[in-house]
C-alpha positions as CSV (number, residue, x, y, z in Angstrom):
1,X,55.7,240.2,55.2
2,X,57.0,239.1,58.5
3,X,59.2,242.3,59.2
4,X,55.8,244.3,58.5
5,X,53.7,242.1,60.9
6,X,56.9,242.6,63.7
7,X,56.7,246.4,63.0
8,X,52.9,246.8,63.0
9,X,52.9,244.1,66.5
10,X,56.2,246.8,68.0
11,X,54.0,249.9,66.9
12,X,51.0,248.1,69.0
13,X,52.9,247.1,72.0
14,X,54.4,250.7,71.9
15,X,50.6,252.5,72.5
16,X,50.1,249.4,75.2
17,X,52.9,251.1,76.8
18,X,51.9,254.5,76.9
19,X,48.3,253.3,78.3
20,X,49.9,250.8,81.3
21,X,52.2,254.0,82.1
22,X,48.7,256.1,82.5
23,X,47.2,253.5,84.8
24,X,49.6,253.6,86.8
25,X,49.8,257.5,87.2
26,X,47.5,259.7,89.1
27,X,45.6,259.9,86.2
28,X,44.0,256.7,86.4
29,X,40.7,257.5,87.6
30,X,39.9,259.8,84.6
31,X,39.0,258.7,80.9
32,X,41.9,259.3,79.1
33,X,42.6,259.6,75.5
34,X,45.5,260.9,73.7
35,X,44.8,262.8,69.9
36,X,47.4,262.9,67.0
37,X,47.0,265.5,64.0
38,X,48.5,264.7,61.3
39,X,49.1,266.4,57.7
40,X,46.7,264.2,55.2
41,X,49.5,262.7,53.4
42,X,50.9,261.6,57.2
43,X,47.7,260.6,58.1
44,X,46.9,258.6,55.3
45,X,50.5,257.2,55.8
46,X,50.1,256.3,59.4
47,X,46.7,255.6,59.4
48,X,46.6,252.8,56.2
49,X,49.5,250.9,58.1
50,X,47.4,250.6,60.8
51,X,44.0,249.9,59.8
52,X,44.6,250.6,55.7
53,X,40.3,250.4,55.3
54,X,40.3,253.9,57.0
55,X,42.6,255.8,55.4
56,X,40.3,257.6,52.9
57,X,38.8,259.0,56.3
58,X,39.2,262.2,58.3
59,X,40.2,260.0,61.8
60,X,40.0,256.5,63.3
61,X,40.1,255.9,67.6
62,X,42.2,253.0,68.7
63,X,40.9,251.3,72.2
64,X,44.0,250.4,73.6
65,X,43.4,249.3,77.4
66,X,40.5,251.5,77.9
67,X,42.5,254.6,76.4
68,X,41.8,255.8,73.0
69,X,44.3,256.9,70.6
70,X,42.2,259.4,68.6
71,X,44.4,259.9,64.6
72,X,42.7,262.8,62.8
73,X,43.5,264.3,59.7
74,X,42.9,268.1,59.3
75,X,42.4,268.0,56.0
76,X,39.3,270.5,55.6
């Protein structure tokens, strides 16, 4: 249980990353957002080790320093 926790806390820090690197770009007066597509098996993959309630859904948004990470399935 503790290695999942660490991965899931690395996989969090990672997208805390990616949104510090954007406000501190020239890009940091617009709204950003960043979507991912995935396959449905990928999605329901990535999606249920990060919020496993929502991955019968078609997409979730992650707020991550006022930048949302946008996961959508395109599953019809």
């Amino acid at each position: 249980m503790g290695e999942t926790e660490t991965n899931f806390r690395d996989e969090l820090t990672k997208l805390a990353e990616i949104s510090e690197i954007f406000e501190n770009s020239i890009f940091n007066k617009g709204k950003m957002s960043v979507i991912v597509e995935f396959e449905p098996k990928e999605y329901k993959e990535v999606v249920g080790y990060l919020s496993p309630r929502d991955s019968d859904g078609k997409s979730i948004v992650i707020n991550i320093s006022d930048m949302e990470f946008t996961l959508v399935s395109n599953k019809l």
